[in-house]
N, C-alpha and C positions, 0 to 999 in steps of 0.2 A: 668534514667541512670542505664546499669549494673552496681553491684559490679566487680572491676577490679581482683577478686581472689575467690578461693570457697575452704570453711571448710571440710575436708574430713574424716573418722575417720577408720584404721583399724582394719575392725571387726574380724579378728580372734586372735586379744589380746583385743581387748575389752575388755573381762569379765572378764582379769586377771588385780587382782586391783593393781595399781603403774605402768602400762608399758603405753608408754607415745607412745599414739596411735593416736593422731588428727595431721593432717597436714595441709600446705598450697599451693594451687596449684595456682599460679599467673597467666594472660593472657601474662603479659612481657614475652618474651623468656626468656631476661637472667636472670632475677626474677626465672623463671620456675625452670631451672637449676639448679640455687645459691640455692635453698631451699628444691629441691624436694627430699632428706634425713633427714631432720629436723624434729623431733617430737616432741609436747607437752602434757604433763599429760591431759592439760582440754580444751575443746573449747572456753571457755574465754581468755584462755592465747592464746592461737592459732589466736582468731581474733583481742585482743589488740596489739600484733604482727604482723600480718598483716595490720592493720590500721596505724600503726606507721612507717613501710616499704612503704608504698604507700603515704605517706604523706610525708616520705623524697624523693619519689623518683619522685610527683609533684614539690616540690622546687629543686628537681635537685641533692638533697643531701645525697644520698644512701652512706652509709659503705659498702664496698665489705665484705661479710661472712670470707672470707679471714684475713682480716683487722681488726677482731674482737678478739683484743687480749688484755691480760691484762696492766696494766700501767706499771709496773712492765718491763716488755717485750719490750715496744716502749720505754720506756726510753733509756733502752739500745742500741736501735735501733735511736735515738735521738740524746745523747752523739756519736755515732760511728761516726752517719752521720753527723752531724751539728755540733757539739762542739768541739768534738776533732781536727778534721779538720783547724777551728780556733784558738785554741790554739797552734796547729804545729806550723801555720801559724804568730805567733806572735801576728793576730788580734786579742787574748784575753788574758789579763793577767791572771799572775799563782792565783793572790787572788779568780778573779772571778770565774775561771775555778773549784776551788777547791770549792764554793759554789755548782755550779754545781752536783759534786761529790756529796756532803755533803749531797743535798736535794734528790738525788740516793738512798744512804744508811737508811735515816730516810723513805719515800715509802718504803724501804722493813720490814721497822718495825712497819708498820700501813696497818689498812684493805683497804687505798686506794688502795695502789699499787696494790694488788690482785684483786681489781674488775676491770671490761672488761671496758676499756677506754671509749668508745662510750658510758657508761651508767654511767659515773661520773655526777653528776650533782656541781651546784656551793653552795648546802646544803653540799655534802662530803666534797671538799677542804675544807670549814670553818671548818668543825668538824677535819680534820688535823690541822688549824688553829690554832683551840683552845688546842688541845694533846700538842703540840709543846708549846703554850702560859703556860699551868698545871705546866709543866717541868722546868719553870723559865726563858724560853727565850722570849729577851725583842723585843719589837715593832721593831727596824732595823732590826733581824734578821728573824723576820717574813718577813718583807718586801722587804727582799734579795731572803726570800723563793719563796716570791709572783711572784718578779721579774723574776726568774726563770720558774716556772710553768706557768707562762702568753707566754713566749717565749714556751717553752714547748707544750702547747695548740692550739698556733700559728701555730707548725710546724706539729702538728697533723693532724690540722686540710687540711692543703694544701696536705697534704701526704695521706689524704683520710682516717684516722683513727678515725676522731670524725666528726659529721656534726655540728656540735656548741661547742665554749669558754667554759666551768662551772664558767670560773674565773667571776669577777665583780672588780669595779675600786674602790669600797668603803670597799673592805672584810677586809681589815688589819684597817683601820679610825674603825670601826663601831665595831672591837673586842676590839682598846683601845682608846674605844672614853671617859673614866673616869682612863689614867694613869698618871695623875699630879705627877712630881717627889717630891722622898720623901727625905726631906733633912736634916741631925742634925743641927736644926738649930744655936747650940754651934758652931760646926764645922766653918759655916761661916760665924761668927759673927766677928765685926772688931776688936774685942779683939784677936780673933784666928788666925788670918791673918794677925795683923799687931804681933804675937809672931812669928810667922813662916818667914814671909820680916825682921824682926832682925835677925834674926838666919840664912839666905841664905847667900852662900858664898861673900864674901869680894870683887870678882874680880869682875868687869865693867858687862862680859858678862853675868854671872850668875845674880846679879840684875838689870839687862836692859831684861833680859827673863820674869822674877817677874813682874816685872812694869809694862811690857806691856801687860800681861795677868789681871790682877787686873784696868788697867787705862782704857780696850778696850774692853775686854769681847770676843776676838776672840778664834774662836777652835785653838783645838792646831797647827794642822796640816795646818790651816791660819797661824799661825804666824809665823812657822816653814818655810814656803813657799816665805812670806815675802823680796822681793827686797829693795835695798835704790832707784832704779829708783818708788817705789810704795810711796815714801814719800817724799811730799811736803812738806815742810822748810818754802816757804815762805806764802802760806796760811793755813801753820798749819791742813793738813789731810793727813790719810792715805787711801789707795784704795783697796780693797781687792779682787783680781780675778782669787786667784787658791788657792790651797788647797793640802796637802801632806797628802796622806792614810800612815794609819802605815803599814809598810812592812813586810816581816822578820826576826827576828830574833830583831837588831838592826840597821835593813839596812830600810830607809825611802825614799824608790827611786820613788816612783808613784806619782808625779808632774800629776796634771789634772785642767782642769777649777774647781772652786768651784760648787757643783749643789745649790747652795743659794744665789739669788742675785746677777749675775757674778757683778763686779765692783763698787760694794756699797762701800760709802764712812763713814770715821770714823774719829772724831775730835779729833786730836795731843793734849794729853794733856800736859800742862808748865813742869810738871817736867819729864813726858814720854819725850819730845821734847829736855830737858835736856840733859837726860842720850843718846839719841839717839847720838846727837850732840858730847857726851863725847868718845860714844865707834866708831862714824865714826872716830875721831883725832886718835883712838887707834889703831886698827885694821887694817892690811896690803890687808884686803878685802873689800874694801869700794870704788868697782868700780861698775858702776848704777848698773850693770849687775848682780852681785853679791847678793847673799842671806844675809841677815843681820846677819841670825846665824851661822855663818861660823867659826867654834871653832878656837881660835887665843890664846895663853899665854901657861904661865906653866901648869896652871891646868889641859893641852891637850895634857901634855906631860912629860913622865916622865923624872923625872932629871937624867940629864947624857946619856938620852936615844939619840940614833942618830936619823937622819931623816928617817932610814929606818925600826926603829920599830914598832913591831906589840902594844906596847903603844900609839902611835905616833895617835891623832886625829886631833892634828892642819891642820888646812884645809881642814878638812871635817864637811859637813852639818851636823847641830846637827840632835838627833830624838830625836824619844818619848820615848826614852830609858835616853836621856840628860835630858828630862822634868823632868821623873823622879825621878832618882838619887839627882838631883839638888834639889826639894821637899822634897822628903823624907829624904835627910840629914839635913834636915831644920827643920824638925818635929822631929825628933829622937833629933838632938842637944836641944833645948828649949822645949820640952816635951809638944810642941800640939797636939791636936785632930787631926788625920789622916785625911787628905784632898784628892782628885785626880786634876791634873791639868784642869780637868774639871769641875771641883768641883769651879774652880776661875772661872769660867766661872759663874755659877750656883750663886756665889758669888754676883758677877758684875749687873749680871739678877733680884737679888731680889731685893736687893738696890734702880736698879733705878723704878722698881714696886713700891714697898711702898716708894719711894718718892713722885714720880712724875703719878703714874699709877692710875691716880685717874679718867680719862677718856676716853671715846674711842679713842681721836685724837691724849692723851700722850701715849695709852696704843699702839696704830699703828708705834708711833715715835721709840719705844722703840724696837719692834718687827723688825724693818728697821734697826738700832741699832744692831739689835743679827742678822740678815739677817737668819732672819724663812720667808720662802717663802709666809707664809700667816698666818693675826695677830689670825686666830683660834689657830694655835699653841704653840703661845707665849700664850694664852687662855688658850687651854689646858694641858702644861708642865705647869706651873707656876698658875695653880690655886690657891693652897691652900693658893700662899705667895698673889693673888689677894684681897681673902679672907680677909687677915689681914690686907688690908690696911687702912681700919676704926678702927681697933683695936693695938693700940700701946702699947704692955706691955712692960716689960722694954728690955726683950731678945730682942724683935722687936726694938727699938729704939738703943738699940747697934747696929744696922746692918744699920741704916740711917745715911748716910754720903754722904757729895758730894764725887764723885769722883777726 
């Protein structure tokens, strides 16, 4: 069988060293065309070149010469076409949208972006992977990156700018497959947690927010999300099947399915079940339909303030601006160890580890419990405290308690 192309070399630069004299003269017509101003310094590079152009252009999967432009460049070309477009159009929120962006501006500050799209391979993206990881940024937002650049690749590739993904399903798992969180273990031990639930405010809603993060172990933004139609009364569970992203500013408005377990269920604890029962009697928003943390009293509102001031929160869904506030005046007042509201989460997680995580089938229970999509993750966040569960020093044993 012919060679479908022939190495040709112009001999009158030849003999001047550096000019870049070998070309390729294809049997394809539009091969012929697309290349017959193309030259390379050496005839190896000219034929690995060639073998690689005929080899996409059997599977069908030629880059037009055209097309061969840097990342950099289709990006742009990418955002115009495809993102902006959605974003106009409402089908994409402003959080995502600005990911987008974000992963725009970081490509022009690494030698991906500058190299010619078609010849990224899925070696580059990890070495962005890891620059990005140096910098302090943690696994989600790698993973936001990822998410990105996979759709990115996508539309590359339908668009005729890449003959093949670089990306892989495992690149972000396999860069932090040893990031076990790192936790002061003072910080969440029941001594510190139960100085900071003395010191939370006095009113109903403020220690029914507490309680039910320390009794449940939900994200914030679960519990923020949170209905009275999501709580059974009479067989003592809650349901858990959305979730509130932190928004703007102090604005919590991105209501979504949870991506963890949509409708996994979580056992009413006696005195959770308590305080629940105390602040439905109390609160003028305790219709099914209704979010539980729906701010209601003075504390939502300043004295003397009318209905129509810019004070005025009552009736509106708390955030993670409420979480906070409410915490950290809790730790300033009784002079605890600084916590994050997810930090009670991280709380709740060790606990029932070194109580009861002494097997794979409690250690599965427990993972279904924090609704991690799969028990390697509760594996691997939670190792070190896995670790300890044969070893009880006394720090460790402050931290075992029933719930």
């Amino acid at each position: 069988m012919s060679v479908p192309y022939k190495i040709t070399q112009r001999q009158y630069r030849a003999k001047k060293k550096g000019w870049s004299s070998w070309t390729i003269t294809f049997q394809d017509p539009k091969l012929k065309a697309e290349y017959k101003d193309t030259w390379f310094k050496t005839r190896d590079l000219a034929e690995t070149t060639a073998k690689e152009i005929y080899k996409q252009k059997v599977n069908n999967k030629v880059v037009p010469k055209a097309n061969k432009k840097s990342v950099n460049h289709i990006y742009s070309v990418f955002m115009e076409k495809d993102i902006n477009p959605l974003y106009d159009s409402n089908q994409m929120t402003k959080d995502r949208y600005s990911r987008y962006v974000y992963v725009g501006k970081l490509l022009k500050q690494h030698d991906l972006g500058k190299m010619i799209c078609d010849e990224v391979r899925a070696s580059d993206v990890s070495d962005f992977y890891r620059y990005n990881k140096s910098k302090g940024r943690s696994r989600k937002t790698i993973q936001n990156h990822h998410s990105c650049l996979e759709r990115f690749f996508v539309w590359c590739q339908t668009q005729d700018f890449i003959t093949a993904r670089p990306t892989v399903e495992k690149m972000v798992s396999v860069l932090f497959k040893n990031d076990s969180k790192s936790f002061d273990i003072e910080s969440i031990s029941e001594e510190n947690i139960q100085l900071i639930q003395e010191n939370i405010f006095d009113d109903t809603f403020s220690q029914l927010m507490f309680l039910m993060a320390v009794k449940t172990g939900m994200r914030a933004g679960e519990q923020l999300a949170i209905t009275w139609s999501d709580i059974d009364f009479d067989n003592n569970v809650i349901t858990i099947n959305k979730n509130i992203s932190e928004g703007d500013g102090t604005k919590a408005d991105k209501l979504r399915e949870s991506t963890a377990i949509i409708g996994r269920k979580i056992p009413l604890n006696p005195d959770l079940k308590k305080a629940l029962l105390s602040w439905k009697m109390e609160t003028k928003y305790s219709q099914e339909d209704k979010e539980v943390f729906i701010r209601y009293g003075k504390r939502f509102r300043a004295y003397g303030a009318s209905s129509t001031s810019s004070y005025n929160y009552e009736g509106q869904l708390a955030t993670y601006d409420t979480l906070s506030f409410i915490l950290k005046s809790a730790i300033k007042k009784g002079g605890a160890k600084p916590v994050t509201w997810h930090s009670l989460r991280h709380y709740v997680a060790s606990k029932l580890i070194l109580t009861d995580g002494d097997s794979k089938d409690n250690l599965k229970k427990i993972s279904l419990f924090l609704g991690h999509q799969q028990i390697a993750t509760t594996e691997r966040v939670y190792a070190h405290v896995i670790a300890l569960n044969n070893y009880q020093d006394s720090k460790t044993l402050d931290m075992v308690a029933s719930l």
